[in-house]
Backbone as CSV, one residue per row, in Angstrom:
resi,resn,N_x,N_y,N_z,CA_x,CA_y,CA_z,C_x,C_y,C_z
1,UNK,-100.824,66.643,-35.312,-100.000,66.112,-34.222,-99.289,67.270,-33.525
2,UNK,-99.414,67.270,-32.359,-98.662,68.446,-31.232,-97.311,67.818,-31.110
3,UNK,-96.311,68.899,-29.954,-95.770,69.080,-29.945,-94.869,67.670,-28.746
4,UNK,-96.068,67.840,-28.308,-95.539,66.917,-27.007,-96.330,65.370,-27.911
5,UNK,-96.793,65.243,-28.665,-97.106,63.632,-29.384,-96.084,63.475,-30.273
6,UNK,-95.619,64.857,-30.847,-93.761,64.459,-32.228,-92.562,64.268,-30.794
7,UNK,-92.267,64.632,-29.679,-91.377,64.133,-28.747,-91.895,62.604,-27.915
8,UNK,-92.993,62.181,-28.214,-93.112,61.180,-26.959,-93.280,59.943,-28.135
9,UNK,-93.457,60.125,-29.808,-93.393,58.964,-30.712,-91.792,59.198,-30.676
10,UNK,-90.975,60.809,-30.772,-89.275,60.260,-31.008,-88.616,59.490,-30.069
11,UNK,-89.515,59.718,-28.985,-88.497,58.976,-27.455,-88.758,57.401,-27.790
12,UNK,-90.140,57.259,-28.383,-90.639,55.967,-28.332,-89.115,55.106,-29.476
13,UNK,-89.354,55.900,-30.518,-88.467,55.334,-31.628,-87.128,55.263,-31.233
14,UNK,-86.367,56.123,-30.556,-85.301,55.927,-30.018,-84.831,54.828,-29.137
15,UNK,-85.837,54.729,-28.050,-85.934,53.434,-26.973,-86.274,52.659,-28.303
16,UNK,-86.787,51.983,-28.805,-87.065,50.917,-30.222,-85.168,50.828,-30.633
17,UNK,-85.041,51.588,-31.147,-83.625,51.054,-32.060,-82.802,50.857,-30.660
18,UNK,-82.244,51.465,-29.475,-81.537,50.977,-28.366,-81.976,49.664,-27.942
19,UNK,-83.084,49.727,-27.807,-83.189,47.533,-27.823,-83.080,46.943,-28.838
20,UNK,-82.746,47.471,-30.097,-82.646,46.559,-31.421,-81.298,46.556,-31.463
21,UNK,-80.628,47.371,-30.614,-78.840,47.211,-30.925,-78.593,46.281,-29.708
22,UNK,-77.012,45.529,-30.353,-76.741,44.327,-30.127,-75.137,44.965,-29.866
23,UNK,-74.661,44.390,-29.256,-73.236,44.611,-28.807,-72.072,44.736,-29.598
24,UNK,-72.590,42.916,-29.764,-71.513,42.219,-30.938,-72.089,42.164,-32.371
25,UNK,-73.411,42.519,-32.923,-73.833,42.516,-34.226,-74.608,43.280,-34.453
26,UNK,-74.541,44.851,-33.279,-74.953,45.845,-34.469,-76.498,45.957,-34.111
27,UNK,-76.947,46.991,-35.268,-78.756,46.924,-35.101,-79.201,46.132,-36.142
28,UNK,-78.644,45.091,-37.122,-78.826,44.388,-38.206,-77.459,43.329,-38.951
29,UNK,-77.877,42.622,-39.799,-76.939,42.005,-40.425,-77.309,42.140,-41.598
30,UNK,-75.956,42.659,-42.031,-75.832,42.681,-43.855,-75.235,41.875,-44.401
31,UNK,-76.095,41.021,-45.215,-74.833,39.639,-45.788,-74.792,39.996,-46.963
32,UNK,-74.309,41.491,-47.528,-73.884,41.233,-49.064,-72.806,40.945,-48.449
33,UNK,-72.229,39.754,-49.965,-71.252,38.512,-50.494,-71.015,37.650,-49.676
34,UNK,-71.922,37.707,-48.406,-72.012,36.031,-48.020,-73.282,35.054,-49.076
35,UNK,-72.890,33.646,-48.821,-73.670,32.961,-49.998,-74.261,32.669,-48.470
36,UNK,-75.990,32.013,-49.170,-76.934,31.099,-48.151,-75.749,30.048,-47.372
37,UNK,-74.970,29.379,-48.351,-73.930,28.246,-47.841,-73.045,28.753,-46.741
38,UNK,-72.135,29.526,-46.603,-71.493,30.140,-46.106,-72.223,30.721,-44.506
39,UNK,-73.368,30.570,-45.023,-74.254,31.759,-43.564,-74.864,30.493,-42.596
40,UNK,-75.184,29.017,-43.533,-75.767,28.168,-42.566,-74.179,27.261,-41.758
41,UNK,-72.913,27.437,-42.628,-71.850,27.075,-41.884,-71.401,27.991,-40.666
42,UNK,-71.899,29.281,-40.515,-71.378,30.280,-40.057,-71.892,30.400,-38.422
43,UNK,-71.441,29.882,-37.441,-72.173,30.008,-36.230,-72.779,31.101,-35.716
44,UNK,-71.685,32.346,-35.623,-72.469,33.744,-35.735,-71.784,34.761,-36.762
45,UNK,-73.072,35.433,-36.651,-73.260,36.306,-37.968,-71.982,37.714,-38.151
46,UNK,-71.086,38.106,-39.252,-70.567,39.313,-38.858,-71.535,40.528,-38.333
47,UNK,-71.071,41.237,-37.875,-71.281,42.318,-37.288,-71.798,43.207,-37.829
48,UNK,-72.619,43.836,-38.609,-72.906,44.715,-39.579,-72.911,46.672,-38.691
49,UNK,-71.858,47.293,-39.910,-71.718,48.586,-39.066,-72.089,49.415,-39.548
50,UNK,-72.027,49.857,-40.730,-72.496,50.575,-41.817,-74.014,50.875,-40.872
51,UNK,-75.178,50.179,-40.944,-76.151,50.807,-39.643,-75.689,51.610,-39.045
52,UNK,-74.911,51.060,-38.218,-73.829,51.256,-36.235,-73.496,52.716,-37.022
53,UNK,-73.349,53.034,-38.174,-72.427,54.094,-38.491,-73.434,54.926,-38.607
54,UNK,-74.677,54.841,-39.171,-75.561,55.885,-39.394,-76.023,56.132,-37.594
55,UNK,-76.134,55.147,-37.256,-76.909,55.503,-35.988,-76.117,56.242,-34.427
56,UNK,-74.449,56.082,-34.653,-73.956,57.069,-34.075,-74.390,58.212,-34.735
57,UNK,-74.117,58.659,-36.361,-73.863,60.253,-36.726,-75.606,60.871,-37.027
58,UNK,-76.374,60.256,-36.954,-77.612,60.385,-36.410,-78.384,60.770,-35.034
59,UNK,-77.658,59.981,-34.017,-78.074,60.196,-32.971,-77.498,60.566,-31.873
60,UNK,-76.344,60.339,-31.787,-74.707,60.787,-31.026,-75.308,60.529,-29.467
61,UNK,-74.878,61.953,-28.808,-75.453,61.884,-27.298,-76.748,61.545,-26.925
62,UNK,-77.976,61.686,-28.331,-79.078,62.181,-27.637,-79.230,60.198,-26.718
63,UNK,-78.349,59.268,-27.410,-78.536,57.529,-27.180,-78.078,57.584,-25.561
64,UNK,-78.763,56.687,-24.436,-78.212,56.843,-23.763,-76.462,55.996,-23.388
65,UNK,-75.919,56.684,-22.194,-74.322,56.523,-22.193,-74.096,55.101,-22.570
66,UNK,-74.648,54.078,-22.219,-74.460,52.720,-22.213,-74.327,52.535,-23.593
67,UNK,-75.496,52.833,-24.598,-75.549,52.369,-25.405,-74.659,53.318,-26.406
68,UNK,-74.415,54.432,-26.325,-73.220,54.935,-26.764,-72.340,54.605,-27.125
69,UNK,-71.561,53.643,-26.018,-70.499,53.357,-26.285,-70.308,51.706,-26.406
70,UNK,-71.501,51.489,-26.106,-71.786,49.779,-27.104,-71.307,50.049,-28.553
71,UNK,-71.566,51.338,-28.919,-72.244,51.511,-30.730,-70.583,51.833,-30.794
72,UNK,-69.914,53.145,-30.328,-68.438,53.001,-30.189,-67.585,51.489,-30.620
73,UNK,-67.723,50.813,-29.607,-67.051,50.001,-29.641,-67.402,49.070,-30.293
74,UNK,-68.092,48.769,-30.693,-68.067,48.009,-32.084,-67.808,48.359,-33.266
75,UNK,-67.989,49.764,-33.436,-67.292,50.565,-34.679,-65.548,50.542,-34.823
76,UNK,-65.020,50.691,-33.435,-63.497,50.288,-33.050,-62.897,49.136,-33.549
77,UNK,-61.704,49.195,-34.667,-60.888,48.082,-34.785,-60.576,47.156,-33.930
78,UNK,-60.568,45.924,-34.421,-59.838,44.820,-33.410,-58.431,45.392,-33.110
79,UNK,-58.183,44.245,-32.114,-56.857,44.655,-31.926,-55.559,43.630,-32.857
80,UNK,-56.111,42.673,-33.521,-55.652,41.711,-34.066,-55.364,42.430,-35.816
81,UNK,-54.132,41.915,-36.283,-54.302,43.253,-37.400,-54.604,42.411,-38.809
82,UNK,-55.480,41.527,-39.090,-56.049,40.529,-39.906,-57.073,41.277,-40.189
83,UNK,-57.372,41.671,-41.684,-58.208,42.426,-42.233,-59.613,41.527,-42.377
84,UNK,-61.067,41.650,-41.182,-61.879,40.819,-41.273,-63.101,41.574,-41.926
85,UNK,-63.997,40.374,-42.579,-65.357,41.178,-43.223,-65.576,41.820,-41.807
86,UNK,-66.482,43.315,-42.778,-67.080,44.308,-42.176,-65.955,44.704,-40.520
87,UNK,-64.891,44.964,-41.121,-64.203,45.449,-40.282,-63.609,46.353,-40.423
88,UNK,-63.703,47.677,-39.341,-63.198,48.962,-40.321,-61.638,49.737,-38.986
89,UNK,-60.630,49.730,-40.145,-59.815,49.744,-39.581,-58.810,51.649,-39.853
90,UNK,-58.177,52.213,-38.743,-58.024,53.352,-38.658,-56.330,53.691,-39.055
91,UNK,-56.040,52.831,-40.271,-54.372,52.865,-40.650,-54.757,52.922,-42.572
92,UNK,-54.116,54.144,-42.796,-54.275,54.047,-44.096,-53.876,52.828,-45.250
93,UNK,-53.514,51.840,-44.334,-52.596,50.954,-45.366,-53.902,49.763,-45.047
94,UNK,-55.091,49.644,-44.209,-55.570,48.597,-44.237,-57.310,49.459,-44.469
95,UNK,-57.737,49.110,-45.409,-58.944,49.745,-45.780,-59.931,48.295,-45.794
96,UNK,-61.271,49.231,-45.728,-62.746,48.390,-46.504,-62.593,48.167,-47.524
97,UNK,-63.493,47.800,-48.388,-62.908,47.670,-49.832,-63.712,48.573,-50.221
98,UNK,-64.709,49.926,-49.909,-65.708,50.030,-50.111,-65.386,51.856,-49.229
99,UNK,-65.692,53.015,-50.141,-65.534,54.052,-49.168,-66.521,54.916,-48.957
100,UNK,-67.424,54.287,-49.316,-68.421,54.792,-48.247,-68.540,54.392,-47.020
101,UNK,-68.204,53.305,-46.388,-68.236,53.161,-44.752,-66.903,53.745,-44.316
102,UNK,-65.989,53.706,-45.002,-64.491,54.618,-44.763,-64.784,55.986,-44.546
103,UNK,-65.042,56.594,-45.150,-65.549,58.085,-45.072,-66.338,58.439,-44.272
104,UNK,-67.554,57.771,-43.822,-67.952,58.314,-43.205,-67.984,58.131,-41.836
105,UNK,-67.155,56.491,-41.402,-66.939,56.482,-40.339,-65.808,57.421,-39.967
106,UNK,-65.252,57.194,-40.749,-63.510,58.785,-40.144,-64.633,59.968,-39.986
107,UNK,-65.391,60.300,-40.549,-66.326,61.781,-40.701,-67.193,62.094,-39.258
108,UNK,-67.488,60.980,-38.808,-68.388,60.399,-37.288,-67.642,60.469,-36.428
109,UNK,-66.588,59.969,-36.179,-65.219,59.593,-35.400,-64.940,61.059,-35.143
110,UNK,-64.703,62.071,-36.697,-63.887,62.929,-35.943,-64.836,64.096,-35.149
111,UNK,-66.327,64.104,-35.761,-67.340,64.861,-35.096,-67.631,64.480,-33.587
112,UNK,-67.407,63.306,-33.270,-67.587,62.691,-32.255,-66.690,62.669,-31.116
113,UNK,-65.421,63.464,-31.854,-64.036,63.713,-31.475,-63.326,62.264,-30.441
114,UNK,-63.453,60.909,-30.944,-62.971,59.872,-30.830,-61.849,59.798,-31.710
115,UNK,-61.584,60.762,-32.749,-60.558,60.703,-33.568,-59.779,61.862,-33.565
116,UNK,-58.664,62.089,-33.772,-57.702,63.500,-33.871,-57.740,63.599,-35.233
117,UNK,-57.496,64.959,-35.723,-57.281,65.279,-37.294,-55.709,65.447,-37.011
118,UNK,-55.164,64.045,-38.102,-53.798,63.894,-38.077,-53.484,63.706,-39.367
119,UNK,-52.150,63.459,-39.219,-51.566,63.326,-41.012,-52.279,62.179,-41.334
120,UNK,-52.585,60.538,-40.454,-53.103,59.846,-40.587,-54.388,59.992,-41.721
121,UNK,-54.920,60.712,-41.379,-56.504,61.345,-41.571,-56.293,61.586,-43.068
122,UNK,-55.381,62.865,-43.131,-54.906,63.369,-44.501,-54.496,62.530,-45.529
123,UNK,-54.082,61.364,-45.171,-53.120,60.552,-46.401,-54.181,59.267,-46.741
124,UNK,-55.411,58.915,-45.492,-56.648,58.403,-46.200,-57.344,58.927,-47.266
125,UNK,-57.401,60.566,-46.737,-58.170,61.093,-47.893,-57.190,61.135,-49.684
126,UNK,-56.265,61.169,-49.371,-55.235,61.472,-50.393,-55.384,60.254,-50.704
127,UNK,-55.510,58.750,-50.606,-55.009,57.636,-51.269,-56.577,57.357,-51.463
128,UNK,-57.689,57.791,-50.919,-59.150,57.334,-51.648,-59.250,58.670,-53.248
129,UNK,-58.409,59.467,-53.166,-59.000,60.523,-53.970,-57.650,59.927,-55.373
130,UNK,-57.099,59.258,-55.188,-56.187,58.967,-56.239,-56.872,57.696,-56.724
131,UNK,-58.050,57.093,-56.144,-58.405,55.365,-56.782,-59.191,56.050,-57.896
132,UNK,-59.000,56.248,-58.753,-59.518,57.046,-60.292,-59.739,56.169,-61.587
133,UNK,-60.143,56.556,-62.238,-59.895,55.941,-63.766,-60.979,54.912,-64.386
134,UNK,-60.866,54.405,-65.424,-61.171,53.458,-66.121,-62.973,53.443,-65.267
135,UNK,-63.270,54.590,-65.540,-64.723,54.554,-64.792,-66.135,53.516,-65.674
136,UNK,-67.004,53.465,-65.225,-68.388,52.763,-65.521,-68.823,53.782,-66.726
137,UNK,-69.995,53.707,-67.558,-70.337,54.741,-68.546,-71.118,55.510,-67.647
138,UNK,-71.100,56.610,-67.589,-71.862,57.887,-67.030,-70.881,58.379,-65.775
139,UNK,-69.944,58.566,-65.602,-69.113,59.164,-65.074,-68.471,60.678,-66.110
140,UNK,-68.589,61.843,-65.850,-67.808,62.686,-66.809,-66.237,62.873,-66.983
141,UNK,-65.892,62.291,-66.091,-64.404,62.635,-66.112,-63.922,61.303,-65.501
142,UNK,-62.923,60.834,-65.817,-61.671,59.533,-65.234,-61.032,59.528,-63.828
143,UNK,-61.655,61.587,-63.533,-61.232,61.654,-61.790,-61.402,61.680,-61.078
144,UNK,-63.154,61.155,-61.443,-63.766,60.993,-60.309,-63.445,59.489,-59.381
145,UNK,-63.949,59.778,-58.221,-63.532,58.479,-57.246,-64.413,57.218,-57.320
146,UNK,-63.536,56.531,-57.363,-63.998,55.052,-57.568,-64.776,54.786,-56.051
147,UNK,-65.978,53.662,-55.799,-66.696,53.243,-54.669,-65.730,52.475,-53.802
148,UNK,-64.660,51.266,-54.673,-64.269,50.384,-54.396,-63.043,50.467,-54.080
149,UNK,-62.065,50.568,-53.340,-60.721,50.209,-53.427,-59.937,48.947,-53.579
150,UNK,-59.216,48.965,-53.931,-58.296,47.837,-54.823,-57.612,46.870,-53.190
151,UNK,-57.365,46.058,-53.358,-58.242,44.989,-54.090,-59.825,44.460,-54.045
152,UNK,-60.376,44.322,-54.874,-61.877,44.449,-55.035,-62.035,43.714,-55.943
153,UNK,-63.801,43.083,-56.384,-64.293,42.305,-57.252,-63.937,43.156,-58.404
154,UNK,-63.667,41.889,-59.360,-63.636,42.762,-60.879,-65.127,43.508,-61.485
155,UNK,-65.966,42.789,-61.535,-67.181,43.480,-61.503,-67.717,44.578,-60.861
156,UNK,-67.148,44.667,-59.582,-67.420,46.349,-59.133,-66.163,47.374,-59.424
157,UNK,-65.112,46.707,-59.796,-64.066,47.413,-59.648,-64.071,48.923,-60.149
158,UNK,-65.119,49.291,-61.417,-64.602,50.428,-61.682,-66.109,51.171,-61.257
159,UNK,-67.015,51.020,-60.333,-68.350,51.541,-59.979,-68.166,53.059,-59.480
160,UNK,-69.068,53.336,-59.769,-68.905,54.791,-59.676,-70.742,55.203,-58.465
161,UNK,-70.542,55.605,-57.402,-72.353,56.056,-57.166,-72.609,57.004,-56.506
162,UNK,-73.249,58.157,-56.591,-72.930,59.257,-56.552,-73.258,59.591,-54.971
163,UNK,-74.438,58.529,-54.357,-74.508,58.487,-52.645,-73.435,58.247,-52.117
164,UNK,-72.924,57.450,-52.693,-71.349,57.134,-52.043,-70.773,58.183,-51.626
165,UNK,-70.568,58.546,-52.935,-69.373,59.824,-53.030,-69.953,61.461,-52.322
166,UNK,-70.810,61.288,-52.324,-71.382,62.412,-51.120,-71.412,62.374,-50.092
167,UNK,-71.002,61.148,-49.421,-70.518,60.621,-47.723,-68.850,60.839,-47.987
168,UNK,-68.854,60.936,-49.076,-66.983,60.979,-49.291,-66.603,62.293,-48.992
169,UNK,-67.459,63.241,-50.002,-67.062,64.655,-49.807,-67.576,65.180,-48.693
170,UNK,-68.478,64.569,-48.162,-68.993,65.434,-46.455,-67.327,64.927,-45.358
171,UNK,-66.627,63.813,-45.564,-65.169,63.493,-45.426,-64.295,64.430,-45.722
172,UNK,-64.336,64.730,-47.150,-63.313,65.500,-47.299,-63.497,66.842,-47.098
173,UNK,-64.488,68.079,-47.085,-64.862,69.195,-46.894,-64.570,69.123,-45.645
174,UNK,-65.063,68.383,-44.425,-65.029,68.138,-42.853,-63.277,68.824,-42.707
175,UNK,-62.670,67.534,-43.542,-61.033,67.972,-42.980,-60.265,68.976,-43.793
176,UNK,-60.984,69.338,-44.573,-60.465,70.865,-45.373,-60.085,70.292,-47.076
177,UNK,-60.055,68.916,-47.325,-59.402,68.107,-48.161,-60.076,68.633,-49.980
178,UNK,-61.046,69.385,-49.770,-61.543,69.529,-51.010,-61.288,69.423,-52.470
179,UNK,-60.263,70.172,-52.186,-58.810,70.447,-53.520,-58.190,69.155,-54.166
180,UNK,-58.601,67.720,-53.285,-57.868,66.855,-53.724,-59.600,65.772,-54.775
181,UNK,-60.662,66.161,-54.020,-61.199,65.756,-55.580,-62.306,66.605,-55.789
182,UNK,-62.074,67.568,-56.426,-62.486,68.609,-57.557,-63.326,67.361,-58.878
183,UNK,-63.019,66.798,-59.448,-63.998,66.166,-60.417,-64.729,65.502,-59.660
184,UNK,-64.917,64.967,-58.081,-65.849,64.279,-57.514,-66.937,65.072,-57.498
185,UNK,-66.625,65.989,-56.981,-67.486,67.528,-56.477,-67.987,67.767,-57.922
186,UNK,-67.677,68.280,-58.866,-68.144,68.531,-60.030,-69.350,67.761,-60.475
187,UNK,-68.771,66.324,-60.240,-69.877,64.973,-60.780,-70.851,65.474,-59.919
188,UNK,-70.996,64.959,-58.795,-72.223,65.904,-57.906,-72.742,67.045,-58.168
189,UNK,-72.091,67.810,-58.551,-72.905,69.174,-58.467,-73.826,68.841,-59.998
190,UNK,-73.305,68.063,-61.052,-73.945,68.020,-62.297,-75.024,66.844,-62.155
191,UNK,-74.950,65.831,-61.003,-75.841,64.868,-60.993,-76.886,65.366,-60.514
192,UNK,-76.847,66.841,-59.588,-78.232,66.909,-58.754,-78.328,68.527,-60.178
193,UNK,-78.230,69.295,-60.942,-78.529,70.116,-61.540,-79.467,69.992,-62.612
194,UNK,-78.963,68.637,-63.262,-78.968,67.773,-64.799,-79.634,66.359,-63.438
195,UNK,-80.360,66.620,-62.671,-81.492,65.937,-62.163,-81.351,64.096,-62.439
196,UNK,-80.160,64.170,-62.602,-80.046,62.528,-63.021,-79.966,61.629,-61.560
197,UNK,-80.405,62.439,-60.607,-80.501,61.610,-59.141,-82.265,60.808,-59.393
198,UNK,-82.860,61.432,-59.937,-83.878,61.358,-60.132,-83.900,59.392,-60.819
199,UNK,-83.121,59.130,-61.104,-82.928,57.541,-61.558,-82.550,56.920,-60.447
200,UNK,-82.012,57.499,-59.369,-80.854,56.596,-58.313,-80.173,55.973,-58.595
201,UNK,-78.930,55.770,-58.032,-77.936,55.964,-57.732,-77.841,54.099,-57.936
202,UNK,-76.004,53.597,-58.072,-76.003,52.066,-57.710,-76.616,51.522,-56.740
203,UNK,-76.606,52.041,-55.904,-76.466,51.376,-54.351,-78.048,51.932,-53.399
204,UNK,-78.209,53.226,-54.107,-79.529,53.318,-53.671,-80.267,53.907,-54.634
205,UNK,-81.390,53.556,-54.899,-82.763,53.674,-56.188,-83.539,54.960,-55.240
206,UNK,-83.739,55.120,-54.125,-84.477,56.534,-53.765,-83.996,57.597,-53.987
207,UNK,-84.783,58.131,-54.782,-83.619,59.457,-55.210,-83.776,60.716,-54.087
208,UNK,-84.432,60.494,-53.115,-84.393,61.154,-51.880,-83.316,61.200,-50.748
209,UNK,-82.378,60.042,-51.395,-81.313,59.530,-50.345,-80.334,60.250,-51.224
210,UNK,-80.313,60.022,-51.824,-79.162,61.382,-52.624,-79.119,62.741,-52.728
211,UNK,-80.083,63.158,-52.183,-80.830,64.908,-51.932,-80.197,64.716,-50.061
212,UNK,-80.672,64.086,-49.750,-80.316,63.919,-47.842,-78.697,63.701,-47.915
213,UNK,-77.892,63.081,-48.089,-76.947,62.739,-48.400,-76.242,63.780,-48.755
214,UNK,-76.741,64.538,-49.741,-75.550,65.239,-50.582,-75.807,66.705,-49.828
215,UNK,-77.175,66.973,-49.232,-77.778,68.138,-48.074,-76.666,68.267,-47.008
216,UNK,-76.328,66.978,-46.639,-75.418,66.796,-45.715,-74.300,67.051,-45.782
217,UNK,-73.736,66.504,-46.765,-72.261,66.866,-47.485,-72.085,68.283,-47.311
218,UNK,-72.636,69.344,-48.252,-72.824,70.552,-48.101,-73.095,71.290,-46.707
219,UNK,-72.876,70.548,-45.807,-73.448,71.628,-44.639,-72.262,71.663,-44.445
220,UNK,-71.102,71.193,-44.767,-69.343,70.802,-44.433,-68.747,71.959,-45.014
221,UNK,-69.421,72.373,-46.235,-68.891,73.714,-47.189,-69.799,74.407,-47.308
222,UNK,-69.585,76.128,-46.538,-70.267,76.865,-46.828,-70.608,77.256,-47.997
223,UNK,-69.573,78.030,-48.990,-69.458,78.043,-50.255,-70.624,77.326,-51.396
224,UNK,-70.538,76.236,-51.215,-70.869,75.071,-51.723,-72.642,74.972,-51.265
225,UNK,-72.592,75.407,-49.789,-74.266,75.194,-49.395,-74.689,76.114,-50.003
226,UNK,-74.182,77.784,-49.616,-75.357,78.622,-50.396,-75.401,78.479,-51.790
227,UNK,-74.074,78.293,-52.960,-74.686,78.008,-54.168,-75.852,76.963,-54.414
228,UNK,-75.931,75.505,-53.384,-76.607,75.097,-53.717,-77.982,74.736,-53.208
229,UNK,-77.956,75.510,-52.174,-79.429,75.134,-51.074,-80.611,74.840,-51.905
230,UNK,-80.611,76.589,-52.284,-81.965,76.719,-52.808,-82.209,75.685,-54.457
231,UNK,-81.486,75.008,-54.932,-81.378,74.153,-56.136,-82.288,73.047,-55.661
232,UNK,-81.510,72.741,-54.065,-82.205,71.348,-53.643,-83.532,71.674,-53.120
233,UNK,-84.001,72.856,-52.573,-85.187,73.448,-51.812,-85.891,72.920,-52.932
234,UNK,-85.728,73.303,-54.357,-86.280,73.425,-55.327,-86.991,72.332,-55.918
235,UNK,-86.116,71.142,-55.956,-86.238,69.928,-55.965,-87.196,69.471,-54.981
236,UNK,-86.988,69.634,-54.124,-88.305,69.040,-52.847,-89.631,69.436,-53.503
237,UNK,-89.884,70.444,-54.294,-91.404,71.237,-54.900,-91.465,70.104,-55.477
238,UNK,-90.817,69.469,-56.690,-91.368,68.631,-57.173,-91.312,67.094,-56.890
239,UNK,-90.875,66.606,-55.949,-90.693,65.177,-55.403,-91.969,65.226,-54.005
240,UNK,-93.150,65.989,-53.960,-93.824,66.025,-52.897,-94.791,64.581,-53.105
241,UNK,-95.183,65.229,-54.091,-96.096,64.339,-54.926,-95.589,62.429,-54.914
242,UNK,-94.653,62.290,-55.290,-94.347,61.096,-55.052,-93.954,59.899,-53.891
243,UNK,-93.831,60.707,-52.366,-93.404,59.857,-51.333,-94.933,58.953,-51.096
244,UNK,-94.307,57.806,-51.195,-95.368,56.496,-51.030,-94.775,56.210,-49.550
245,UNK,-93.902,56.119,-49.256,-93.276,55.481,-48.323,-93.185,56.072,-46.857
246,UNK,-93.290,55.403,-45.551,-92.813,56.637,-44.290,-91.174,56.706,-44.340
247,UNK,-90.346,56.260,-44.839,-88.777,56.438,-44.832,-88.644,57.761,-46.063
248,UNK,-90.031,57.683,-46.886,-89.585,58.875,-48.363,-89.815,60.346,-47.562
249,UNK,-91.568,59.977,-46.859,-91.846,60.924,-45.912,-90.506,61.559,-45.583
250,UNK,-89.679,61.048,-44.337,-88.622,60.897,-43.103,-87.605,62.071,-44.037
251,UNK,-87.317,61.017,-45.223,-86.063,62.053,-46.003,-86.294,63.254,-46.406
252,UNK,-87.849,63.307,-47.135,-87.726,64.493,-47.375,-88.038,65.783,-46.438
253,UNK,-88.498,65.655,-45.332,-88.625,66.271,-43.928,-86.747,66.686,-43.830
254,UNK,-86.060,65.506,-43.458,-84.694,65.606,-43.146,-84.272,66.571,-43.841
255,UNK,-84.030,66.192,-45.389,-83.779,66.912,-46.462,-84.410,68.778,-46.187
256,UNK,-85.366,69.271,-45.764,-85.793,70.359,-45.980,-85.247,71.090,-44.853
257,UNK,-85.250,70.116,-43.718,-84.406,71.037,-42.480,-82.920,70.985,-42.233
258,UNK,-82.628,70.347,-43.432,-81.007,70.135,-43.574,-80.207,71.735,-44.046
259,UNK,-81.566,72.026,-45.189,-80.934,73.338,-45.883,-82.078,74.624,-45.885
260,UNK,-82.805,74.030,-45.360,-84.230,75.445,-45.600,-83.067,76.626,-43.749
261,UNK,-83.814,77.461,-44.092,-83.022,78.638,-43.302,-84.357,78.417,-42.201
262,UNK,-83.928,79.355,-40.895,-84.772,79.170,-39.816,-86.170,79.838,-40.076
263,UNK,-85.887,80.654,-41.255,-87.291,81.661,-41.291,-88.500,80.854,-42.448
264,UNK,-87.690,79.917,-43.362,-88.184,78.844,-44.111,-89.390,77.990,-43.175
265,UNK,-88.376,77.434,-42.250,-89.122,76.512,-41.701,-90.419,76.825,-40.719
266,UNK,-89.871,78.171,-40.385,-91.321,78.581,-39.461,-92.993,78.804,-40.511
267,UNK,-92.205,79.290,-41.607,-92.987,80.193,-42.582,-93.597,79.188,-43.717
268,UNK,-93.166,77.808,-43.489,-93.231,77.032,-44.760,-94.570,76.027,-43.585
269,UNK,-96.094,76.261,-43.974,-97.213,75.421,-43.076,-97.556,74.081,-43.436
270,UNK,-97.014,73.542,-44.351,-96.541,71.784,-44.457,-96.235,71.466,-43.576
271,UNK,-95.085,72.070,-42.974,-93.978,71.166,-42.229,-94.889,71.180,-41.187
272,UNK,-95.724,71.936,-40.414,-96.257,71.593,-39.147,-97.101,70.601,-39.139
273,UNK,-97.667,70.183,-40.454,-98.558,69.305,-39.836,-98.503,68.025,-39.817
């Protein structure tokens, strides 16, 4: 495939998801913890953003203006201050229950510079990096960060998943916040070393989404990327063999140009073809 057939399938795919986005609900609906009952009483569907969220910090300007700020503004709090499903709100005192869409929408927001880095900003990260403790089995330490914030199901309450928490720390590295979770960072650095991504994660079973994910995180900390580039480069040698899928394809492509250096990618004759 040339050069001008990989730009005229991305334009194609791009125009595809801009008609699949919806104003008021997003490019999809996610009904975890709605019941079937609940969804046939329900006239219309919540809004699902978590998508809306990948597909701003994915695609930003290249979307055109319209739909830009369709995707904006539905990511934007109501103005009503009633904490609603899948509603993500920009006051540390009213959270998701859930911080992975917290993190990384503040992380989008502020790249996107729709957000100021304020004390605001700082005292989110400070009150997600204190939800600690009483962890799931396979956590190493009690300080690492919980998925869920309080109040939350008892059954997830003490979940721990390490995709999560790598949208957390690409959050906290972004605003300088690092220092405040040190055992998060640790857990990561030992989940992708000691290869236990290789099982996946709660929330996601591809263990390619935790290599992309955590690729990402690291581009936030220099420090942090060069110790660990070449670990993850490394990892790609042996996960070639297994992509069944065009989304496993997608990641591990993503994944290699996330951290391979410019002279990698020219020099490495996979990638062209």
């Amino acid at each position: 495939m040339n050069l001008e057939s990989l730009e005229t399938a991305a334009a194609a795919g791009l125009a595809f998801l801009e008609s699949s986005f919806n104003h008021s609900t997003g490019i999809s609906v996610d009904c975890t913890g709605l019941t079937r009952k609940s969804l046939k009483k329900s006239k219309t569907l919540p809004a699902e953003r978590f998508t809306s969220i990948l597909f701003l910090d994915l695609l930003g300007d290249k979307m055109k203006p319209s739909t830009y700020q369709d995707v904006v503004n539905l990511l934007k709090p109501t103005k009503e201050g009633v904490v609603q499903l899948y509603q993500y709100y920009f006051t540390y005192t009213d959270f998701p229950d859930d911080i992975d869409d917290t993190c990384l929408l503040y992380y989008v927001f502020l790249k996107e510079k729709l957000l100021k880095r304020d004390n605001t900003i700082f005292e989110v990260a400070r009150l997600i990096s204190e939800n600690t403790g009483n962890l799931e089995v396979g956590a190493p330490s009690e300080s690492v960060m919980k998925v869920y914030m309080p109040p939350c199901d008892d059954f997830r309450r003490n979940r721990v998943d390490a995709c999560v928490l790598s949208n957390a720390m690409r959050f906290f590295y972004a605003i300088g916040c690092e220092s405040l979770a040190k055992p998060t960072e640790e857990f990561l650095i030992d989940w992708l070393v000691s290869r236990k991504y290789l099982n996946g994660a709660w929330h996601y079973s591809n263990p390619q989404v935790f290599l992309y994910l955590y690729a990402k995180a690291l581009r936030e900390n220099k420090e942090q990327f060069h110790q660990l580039r070449e670990i993850i480069l490394g990892e790609l040698d042996g996960l070639d063999e297994d992509l069944k899928h065009p989304l496993d394809v997608s990641l591990y492509i993503l994944i290699f140009y996330t951290v391979a250096t410019s002279t990698q990618i020219q020099d490495d004759a996979k990638w062209k073809v």
